[in-house]
BATOR-679833 format. One record per residue: residue in three letters; x, y, z of N, C-alpha, C in turn. Coordinates in Angstrom, 2 decimals. Atoms other than C-alpha are relative to their C-alpha. Example, Ala and Ser with C-alpha at 12.3 -4.5 7.8 and 13.67 -1.06 7.14 Angstrom:
REM BATOR-679833
> residuo, nu, nv, nw, cau, cav, caw, cu, cv, cw
> ala, 0.89, -1.19, 0.00, 12.30, -4.50, 7.80, 0.90, 1.20, 0.00 .
> ser, -0.82, -1.19, -0.06, 13.67, -1.06, 7.14, -0.77, 1.09, 0.73 .
REM end
This chain:
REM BATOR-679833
> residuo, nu, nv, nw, cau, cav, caw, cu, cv, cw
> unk, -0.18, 0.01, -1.45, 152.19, 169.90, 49.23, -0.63, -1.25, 0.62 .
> unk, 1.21, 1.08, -0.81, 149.42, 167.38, 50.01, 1.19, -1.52, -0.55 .
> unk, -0.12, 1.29, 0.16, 151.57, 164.70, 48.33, 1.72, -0.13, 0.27 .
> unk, -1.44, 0.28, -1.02, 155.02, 165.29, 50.21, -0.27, -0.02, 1.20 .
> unk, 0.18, -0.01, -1.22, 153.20, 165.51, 53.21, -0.80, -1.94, 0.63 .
> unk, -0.13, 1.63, 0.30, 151.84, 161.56, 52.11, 1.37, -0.37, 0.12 .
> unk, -1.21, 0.59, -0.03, 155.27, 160.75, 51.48, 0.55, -0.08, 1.59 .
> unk, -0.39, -0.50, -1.39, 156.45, 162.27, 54.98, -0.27, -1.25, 0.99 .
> unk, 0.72, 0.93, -0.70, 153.58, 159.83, 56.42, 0.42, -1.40, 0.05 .
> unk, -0.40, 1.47, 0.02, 154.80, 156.74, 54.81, 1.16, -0.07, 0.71 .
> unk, -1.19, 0.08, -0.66, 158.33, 157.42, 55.59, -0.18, -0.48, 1.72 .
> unk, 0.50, -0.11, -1.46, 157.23, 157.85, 59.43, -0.59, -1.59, -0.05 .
> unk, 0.60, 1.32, -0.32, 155.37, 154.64, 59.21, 0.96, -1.04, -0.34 .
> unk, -1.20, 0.95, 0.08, 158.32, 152.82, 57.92, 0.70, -0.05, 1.27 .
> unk, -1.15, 0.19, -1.28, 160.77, 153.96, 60.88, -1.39, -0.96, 1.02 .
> unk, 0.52, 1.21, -0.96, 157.88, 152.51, 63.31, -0.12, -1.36, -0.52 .
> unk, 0.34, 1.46, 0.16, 157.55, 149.40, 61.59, 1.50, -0.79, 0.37 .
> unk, -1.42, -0.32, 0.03, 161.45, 149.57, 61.32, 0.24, -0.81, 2.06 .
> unk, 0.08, 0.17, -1.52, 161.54, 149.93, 65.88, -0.88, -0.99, 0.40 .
> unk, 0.43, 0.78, -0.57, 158.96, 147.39, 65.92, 0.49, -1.33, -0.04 .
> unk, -0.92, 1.26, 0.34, 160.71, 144.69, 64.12, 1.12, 0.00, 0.68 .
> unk, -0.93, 0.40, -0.41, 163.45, 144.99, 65.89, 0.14, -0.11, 1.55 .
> unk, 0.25, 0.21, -1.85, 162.21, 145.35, 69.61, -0.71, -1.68, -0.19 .
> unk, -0.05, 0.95, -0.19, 160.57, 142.39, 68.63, 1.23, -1.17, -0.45 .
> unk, -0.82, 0.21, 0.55, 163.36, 140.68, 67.35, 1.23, -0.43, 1.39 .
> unk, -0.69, -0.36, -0.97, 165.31, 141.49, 70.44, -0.52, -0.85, 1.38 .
> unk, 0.99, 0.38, -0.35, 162.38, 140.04, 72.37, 0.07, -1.55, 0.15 .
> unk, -0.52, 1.45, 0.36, 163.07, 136.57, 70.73, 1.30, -0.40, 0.25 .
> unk, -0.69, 0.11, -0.40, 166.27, 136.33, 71.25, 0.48, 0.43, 2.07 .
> unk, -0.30, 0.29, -1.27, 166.03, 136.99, 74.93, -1.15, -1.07, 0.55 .
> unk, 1.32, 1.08, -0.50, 163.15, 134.48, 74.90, 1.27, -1.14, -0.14 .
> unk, -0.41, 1.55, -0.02, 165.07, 131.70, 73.50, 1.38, 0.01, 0.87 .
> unk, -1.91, 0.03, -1.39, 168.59, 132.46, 75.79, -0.82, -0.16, 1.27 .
> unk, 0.28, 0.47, -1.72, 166.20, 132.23, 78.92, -0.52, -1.51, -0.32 .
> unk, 0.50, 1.36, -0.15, 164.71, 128.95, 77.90, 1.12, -0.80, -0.73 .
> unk, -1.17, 0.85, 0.58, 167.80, 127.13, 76.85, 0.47, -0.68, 1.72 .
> unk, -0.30, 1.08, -1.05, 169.46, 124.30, 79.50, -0.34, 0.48, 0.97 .
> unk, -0.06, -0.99, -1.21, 169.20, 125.30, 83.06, 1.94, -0.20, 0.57 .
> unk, -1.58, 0.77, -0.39, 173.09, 125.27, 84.65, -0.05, -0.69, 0.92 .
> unk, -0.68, 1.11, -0.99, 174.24, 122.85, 86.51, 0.33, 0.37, 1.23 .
> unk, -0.10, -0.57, -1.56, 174.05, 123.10, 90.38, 0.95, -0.30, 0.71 .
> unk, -1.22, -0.05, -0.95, 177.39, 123.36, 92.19, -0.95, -0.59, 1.58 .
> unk, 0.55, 0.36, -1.16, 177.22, 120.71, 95.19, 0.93, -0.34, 0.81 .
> unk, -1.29, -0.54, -1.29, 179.15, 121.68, 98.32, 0.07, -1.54, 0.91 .
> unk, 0.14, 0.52, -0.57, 180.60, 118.74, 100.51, 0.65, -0.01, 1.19 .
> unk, -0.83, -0.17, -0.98, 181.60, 118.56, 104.00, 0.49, -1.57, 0.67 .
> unk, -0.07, 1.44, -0.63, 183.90, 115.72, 106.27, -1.33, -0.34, 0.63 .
> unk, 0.78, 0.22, -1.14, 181.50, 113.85, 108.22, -0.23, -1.24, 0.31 .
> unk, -0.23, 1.04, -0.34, 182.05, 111.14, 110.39, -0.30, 0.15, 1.53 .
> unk, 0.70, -0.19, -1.64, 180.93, 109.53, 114.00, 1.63, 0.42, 0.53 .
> unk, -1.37, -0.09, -0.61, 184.06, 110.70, 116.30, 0.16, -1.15, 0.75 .
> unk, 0.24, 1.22, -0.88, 186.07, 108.18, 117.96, -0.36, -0.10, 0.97 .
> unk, 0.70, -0.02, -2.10, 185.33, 106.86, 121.45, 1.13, -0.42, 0.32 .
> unk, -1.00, 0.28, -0.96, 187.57, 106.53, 123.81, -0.27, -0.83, 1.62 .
> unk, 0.44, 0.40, -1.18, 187.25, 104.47, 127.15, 0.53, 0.30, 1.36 .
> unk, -0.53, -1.00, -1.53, 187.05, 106.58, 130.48, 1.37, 0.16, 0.09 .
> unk, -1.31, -1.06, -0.36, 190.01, 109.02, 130.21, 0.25, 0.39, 0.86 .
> unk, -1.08, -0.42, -1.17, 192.17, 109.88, 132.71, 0.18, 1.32, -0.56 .
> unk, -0.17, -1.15, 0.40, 191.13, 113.78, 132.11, 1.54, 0.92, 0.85 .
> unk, -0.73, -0.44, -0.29, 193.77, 116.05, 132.39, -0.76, 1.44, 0.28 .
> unk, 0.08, -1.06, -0.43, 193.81, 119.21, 134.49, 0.60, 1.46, -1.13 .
> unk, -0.51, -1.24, 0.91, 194.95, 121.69, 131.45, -0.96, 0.69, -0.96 .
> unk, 1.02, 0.10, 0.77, 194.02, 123.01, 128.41, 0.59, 0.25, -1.51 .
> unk, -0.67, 0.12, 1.77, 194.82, 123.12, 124.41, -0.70, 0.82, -0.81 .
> unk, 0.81, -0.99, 0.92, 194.16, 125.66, 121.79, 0.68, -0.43, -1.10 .
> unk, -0.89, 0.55, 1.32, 194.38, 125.10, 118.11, 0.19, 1.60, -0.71 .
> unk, -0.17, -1.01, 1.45, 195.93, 127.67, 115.53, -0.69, -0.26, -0.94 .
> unk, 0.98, 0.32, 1.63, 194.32, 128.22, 112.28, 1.06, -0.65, -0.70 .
> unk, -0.88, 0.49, 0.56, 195.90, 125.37, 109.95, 0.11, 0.34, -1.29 .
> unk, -0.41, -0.45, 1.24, 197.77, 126.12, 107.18, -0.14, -1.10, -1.16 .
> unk, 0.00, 1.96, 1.17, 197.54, 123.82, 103.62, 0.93, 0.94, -1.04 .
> unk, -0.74, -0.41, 1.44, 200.01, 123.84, 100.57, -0.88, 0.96, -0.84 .
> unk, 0.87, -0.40, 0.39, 198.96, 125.65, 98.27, -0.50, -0.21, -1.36 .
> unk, 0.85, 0.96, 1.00, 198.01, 123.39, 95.39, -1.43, -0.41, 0.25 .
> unk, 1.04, 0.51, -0.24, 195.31, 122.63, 97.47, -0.91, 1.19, 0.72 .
> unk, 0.99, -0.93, -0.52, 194.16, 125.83, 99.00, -0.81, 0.84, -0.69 .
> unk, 1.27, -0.45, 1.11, 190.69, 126.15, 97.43, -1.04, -0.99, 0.67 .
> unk, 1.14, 0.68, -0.73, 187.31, 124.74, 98.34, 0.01, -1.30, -1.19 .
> unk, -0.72, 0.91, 1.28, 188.23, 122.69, 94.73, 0.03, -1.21, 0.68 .
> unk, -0.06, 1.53, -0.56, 187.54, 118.91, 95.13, 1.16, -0.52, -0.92 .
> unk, -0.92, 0.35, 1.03, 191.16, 118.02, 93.48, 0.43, -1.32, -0.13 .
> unk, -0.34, 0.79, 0.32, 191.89, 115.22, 91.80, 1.47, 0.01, -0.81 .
> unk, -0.74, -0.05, 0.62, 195.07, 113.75, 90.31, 0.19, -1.22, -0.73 .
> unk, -0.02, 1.17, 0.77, 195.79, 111.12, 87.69, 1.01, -0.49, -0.06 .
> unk, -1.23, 0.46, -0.24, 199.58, 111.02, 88.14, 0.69, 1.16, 0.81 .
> unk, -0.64, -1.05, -1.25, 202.52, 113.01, 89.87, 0.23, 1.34, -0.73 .
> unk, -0.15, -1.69, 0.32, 202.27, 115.99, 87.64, -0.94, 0.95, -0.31 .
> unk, 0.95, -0.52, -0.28, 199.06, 116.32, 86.75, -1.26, 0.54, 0.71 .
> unk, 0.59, -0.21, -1.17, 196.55, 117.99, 88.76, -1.80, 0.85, -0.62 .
> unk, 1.10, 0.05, 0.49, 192.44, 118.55, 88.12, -0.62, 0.20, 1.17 .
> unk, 1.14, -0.33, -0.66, 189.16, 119.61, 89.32, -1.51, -0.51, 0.24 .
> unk, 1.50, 0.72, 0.40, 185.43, 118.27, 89.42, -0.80, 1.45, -0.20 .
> unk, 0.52, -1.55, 0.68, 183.52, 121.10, 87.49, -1.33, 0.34, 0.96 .
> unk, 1.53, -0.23, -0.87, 180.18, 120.84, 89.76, -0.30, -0.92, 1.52 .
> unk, 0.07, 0.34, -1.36, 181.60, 119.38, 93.12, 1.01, 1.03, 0.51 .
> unk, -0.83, -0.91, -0.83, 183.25, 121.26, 95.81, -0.09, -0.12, 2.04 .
> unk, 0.19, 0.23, -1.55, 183.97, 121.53, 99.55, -0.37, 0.99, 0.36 .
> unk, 1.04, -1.23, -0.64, 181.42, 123.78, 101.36, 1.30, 1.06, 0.77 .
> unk, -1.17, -1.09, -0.94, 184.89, 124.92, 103.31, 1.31, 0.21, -0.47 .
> unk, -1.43, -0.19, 0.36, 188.38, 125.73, 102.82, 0.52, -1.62, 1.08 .
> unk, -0.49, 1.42, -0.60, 190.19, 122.01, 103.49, 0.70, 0.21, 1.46 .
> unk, -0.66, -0.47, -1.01, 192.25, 123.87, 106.20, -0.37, -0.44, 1.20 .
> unk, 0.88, -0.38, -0.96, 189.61, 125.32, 108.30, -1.26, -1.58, 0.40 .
> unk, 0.98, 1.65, -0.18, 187.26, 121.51, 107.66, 1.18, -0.89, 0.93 .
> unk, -0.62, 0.82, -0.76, 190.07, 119.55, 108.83, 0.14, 0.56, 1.41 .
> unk, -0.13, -0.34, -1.66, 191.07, 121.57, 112.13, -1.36, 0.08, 0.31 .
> unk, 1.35, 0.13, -0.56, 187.30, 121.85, 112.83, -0.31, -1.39, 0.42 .
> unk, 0.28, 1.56, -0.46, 186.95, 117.86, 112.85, 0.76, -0.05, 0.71 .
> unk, -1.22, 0.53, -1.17, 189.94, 117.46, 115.30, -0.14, 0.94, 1.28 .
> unk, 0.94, -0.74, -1.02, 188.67, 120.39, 117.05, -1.18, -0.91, 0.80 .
> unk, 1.38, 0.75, -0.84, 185.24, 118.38, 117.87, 0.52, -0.97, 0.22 .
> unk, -0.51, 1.72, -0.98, 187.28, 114.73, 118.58, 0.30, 0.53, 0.87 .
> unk, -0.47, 0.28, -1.30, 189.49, 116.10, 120.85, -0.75, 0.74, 1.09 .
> unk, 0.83, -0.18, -1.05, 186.76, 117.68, 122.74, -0.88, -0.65, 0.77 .
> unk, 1.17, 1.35, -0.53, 184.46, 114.72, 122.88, 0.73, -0.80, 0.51 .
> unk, -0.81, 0.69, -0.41, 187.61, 112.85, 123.93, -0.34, -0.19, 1.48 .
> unk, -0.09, 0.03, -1.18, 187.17, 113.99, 127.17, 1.49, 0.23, 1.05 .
> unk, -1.11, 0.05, -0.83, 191.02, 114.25, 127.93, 0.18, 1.29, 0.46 .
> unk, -0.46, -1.22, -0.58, 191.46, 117.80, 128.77, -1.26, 1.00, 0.69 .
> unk, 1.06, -0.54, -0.64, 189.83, 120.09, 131.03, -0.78, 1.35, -1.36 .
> unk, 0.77, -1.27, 1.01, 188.98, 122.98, 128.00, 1.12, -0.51, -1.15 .
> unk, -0.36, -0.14, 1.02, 189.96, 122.86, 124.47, -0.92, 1.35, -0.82 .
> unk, 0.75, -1.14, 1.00, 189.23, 126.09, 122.36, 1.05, 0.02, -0.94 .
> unk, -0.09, 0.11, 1.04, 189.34, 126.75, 119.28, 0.72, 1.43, -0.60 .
> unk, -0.95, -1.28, 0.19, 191.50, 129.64, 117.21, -1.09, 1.54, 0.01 .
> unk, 1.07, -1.49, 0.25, 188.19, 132.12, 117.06, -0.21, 0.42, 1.82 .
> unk, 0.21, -0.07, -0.97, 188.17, 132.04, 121.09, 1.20, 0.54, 0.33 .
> unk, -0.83, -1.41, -0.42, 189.95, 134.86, 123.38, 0.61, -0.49, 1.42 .
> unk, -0.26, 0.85, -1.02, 190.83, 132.00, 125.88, 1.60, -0.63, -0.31 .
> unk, -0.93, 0.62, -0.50, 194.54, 131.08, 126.34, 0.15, -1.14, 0.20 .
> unk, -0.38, 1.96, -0.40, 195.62, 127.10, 126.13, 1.05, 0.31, 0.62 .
> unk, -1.57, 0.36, -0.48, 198.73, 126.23, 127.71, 0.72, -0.63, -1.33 .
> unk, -0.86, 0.45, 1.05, 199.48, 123.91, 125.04, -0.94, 0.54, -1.27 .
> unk, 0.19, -0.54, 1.24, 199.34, 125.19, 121.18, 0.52, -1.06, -1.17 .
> unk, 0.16, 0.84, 1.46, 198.25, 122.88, 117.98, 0.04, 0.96, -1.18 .
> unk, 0.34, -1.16, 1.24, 199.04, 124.28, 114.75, 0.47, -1.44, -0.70 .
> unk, 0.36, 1.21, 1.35, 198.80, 121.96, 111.70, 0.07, 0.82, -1.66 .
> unk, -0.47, -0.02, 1.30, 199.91, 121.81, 108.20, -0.62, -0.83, -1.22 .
> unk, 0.43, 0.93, 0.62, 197.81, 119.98, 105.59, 0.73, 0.07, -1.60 .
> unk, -1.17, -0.15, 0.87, 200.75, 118.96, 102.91, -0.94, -0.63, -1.30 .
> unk, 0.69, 0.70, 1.50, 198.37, 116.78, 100.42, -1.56, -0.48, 0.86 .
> unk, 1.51, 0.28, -0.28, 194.33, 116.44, 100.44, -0.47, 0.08, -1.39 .
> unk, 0.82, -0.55, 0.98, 193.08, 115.52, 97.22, -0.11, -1.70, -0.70 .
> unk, 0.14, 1.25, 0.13, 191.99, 112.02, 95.33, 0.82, -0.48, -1.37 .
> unk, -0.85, 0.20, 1.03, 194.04, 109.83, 93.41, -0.65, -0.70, -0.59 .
> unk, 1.08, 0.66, 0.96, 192.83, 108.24, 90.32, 1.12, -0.98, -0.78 .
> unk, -0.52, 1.01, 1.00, 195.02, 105.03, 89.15, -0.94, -0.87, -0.94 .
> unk, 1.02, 0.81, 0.64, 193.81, 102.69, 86.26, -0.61, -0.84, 0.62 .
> unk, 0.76, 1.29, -0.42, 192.98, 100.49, 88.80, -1.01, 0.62, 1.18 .
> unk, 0.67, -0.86, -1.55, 191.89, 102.34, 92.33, 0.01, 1.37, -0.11 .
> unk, 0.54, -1.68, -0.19, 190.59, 105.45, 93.24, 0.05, 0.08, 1.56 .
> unk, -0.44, -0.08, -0.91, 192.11, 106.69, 96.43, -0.07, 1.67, 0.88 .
> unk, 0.26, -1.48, -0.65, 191.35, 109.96, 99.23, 1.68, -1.08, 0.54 .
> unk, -1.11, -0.35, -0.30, 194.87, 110.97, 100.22, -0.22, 1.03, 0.71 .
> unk, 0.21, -1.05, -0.91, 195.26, 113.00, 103.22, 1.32, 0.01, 0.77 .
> unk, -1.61, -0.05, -0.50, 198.72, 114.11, 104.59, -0.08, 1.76, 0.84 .
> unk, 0.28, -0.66, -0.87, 198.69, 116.56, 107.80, 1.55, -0.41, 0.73 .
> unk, -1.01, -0.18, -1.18, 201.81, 117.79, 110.14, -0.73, 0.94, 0.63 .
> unk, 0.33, -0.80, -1.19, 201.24, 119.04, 113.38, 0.88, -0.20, 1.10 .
> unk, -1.09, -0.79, -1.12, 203.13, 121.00, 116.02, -0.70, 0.08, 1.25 .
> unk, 0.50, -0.24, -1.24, 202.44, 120.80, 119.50, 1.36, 0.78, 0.59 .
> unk, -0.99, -0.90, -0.92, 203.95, 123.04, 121.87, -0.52, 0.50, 1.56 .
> unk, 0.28, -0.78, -1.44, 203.89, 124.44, 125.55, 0.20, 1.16, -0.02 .
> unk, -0.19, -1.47, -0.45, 203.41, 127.83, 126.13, 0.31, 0.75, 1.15 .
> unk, -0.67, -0.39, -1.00, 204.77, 128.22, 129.24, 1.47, -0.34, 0.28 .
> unk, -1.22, 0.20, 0.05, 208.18, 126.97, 128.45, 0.81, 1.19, -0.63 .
> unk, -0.18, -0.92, 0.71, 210.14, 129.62, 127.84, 1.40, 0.03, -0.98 .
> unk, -0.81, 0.35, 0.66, 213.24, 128.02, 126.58, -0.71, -1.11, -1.87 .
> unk, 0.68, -0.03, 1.02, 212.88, 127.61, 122.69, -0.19, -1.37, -0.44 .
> unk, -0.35, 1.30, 0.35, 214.36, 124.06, 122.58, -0.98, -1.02, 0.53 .
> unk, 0.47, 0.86, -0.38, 212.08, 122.67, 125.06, -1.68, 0.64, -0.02 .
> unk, 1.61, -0.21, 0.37, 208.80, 124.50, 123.97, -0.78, -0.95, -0.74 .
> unk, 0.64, 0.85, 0.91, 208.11, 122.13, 121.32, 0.26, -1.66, 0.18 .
> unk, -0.36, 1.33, -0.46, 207.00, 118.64, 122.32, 0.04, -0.77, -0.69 .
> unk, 0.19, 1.03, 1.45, 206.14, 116.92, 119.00, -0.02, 0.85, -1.39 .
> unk, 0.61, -0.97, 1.46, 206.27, 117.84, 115.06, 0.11, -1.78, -0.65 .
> unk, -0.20, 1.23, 0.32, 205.09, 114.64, 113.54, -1.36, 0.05, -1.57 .
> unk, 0.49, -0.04, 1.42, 203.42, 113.82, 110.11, -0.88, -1.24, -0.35 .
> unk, 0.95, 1.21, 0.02, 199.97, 111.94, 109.97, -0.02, -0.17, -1.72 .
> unk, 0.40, 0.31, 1.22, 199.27, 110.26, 106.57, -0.67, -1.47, -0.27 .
> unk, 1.08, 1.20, 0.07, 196.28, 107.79, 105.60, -0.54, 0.52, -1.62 .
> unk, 0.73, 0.42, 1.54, 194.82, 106.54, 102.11, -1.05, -0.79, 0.14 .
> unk, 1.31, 1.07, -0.69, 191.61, 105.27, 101.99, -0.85, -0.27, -1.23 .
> unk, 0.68, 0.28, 1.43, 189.82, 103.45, 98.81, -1.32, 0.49, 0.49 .
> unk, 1.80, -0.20, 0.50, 186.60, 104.23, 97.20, -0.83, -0.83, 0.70 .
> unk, 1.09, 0.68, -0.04, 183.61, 102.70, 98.01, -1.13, 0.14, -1.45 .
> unk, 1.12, -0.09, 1.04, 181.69, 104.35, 95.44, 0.51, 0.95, -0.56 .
> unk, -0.50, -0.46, 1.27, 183.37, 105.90, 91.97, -1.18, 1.45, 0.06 .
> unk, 0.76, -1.14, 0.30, 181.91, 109.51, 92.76, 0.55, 1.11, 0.82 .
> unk, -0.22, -0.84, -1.15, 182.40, 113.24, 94.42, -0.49, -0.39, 1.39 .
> unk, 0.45, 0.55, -1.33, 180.41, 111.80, 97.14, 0.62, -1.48, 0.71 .
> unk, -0.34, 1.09, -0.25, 181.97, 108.75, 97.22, 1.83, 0.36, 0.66 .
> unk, -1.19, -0.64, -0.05, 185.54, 110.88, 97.40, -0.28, 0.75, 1.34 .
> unk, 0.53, -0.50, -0.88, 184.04, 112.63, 100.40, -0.25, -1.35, 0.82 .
> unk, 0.19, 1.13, -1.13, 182.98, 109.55, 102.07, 1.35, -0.69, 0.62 .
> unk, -1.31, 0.51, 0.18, 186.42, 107.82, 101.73, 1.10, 1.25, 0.80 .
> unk, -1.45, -0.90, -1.01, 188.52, 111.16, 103.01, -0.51, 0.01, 1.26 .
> unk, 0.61, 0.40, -1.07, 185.88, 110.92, 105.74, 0.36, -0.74, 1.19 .
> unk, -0.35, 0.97, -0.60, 186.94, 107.84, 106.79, 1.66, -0.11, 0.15 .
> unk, -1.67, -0.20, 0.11, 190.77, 108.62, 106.07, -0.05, 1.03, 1.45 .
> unk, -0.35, -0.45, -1.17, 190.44, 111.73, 108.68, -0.74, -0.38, 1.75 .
> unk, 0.25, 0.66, -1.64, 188.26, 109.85, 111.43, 1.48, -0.53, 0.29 .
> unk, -1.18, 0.55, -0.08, 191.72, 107.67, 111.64, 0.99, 0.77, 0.35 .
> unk, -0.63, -1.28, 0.01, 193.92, 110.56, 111.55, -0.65, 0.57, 1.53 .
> unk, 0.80, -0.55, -1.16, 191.71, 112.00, 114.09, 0.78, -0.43, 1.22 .
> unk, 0.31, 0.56, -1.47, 191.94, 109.70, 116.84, 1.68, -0.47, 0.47 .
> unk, -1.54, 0.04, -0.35, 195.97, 108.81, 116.20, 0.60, 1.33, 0.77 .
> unk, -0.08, -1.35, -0.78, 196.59, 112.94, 116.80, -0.60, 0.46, 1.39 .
> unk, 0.73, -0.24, -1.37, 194.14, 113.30, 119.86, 0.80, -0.85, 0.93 .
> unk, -0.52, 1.24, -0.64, 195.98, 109.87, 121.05, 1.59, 0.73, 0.14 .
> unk, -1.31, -0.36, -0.26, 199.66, 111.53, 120.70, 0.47, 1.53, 0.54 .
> unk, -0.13, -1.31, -0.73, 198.61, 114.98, 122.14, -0.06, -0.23, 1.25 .
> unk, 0.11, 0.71, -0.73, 197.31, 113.11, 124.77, 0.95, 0.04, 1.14 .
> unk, -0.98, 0.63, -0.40, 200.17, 111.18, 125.71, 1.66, 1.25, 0.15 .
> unk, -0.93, -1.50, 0.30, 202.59, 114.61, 124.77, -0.59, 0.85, 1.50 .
> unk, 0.80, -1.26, -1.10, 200.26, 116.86, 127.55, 0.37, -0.84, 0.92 .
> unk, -0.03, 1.31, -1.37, 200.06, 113.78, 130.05, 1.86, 0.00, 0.91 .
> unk, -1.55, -0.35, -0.17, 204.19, 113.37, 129.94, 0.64, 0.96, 0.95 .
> unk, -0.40, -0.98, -0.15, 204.64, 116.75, 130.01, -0.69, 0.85, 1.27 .
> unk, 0.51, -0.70, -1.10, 202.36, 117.78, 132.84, 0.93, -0.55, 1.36 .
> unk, -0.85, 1.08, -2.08, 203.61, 114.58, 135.76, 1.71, 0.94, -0.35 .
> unk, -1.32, -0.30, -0.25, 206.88, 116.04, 134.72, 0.22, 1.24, 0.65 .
> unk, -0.44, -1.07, -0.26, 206.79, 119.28, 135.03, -1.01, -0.02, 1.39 .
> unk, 0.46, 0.25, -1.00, 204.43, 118.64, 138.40, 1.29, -0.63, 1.04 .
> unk, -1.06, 0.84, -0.82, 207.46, 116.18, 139.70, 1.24, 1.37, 0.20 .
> unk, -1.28, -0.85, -0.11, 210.23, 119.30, 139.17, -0.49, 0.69, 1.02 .
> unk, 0.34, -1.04, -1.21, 208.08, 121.77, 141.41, 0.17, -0.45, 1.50 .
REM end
């Protein structure tokens, strides 16, 4: 009895040695998986540029609201996309745009044409305020091109202006016209690709503010001269 009840003991002392080796074991392997590389920090970028200036506007008595703009949808993603020719199409694994390209672009044209000064109110599509006239925008290509030689931000935007008090369908819509600007590198990087579309939609910017402008202006003396 006394020497199956030894045996019993050893056995028993095996399985713990058994659970210890292998909690430690388990132990090490989550040691060395936490101390291995750290990952790589995803870094968000937004447009950002001075807006243009304009010299003392001849404000207009109205007011302009933008729609939320729509983008292809190759490009609808916060995805900083690059392309190397016309079929292929790529990503940067640890850059990105803090926003959806959409919502970044109408936000910058949002703040020009407010600092413009030409209209009495401009709001924006999250506001419960009524324009007269209605911007809606299309962003057809936003993404950088990569030839053997240049490295290029590409930015291609249609936008619809319209009156909302016209009630005939033909003469609601005063413009549908199609901005497009290319703008080299400065500096071979995501940030450098960001700086460059930067400077592609200041340009963009101030042509659209300039032909809404001139579209509202038109369209107001006129419809002022019929009454």
């Amino acid at each position: 009895m006394k020497q199956l009840l030894t045996q019993a003991q050893c056995h028993g002392k095996r399985i713990h040695s058994f659970y210890f080796i292998m909690i430690a074991l388990l132990l090490m392997i989550i040691g060395c998986a936490g101390s291995g590389k750290p990952q790589y920090e995803v870094e968000s970028y937004l447009l950002n540029y001075s807006a243009p200036s304009w010299d003392k506007p001849y404000k207009l008595n109205t007011s302009v609201k933008f729609n939320r703009f729509s983008i292809a949808t190759a490009y609808n993603s916060a995805n900083m996309i690059f392309r190397k020719d016309s079929y292929s199409l790529d990503t940067f694994n640890y850059s990105r745009w803090a926003v959806n390209p959409a919502d970044m672009i109408a936000d910058s044209l949002l703040r020009d044409m407010r600092e413009s000064g030409f209209f009495r109110a401009v709001f924006s599509r999250q506001e419960t305020d009524e324009g007269r006239f209605l911007i809606s925008g299309g962003i057809e290509e936003f993404y950088l091109r990569m030839d053997k030689s240049n490295k290029t931000a590409v930015i291609s935007i249609t936008v619809l202006l319209q009156d909302t008090r016209e009630k005939e369908t033909g003469k609601r819509i005063l413009f549908q016209k199609k901005y497009v600007r290319e703008e080299p590198f400065q500096e071979s990087s995501p940030r450098g690709y960001c700086q460059a579309a930067s400077q592609a939609m200041r340009i963009i910017s101030e042509q659209i503010t300039n032909d809404v402008y001139a579209a509202v202006k038109t369209n107001v003396q006129s419809t002022a001269s019929e009454q």
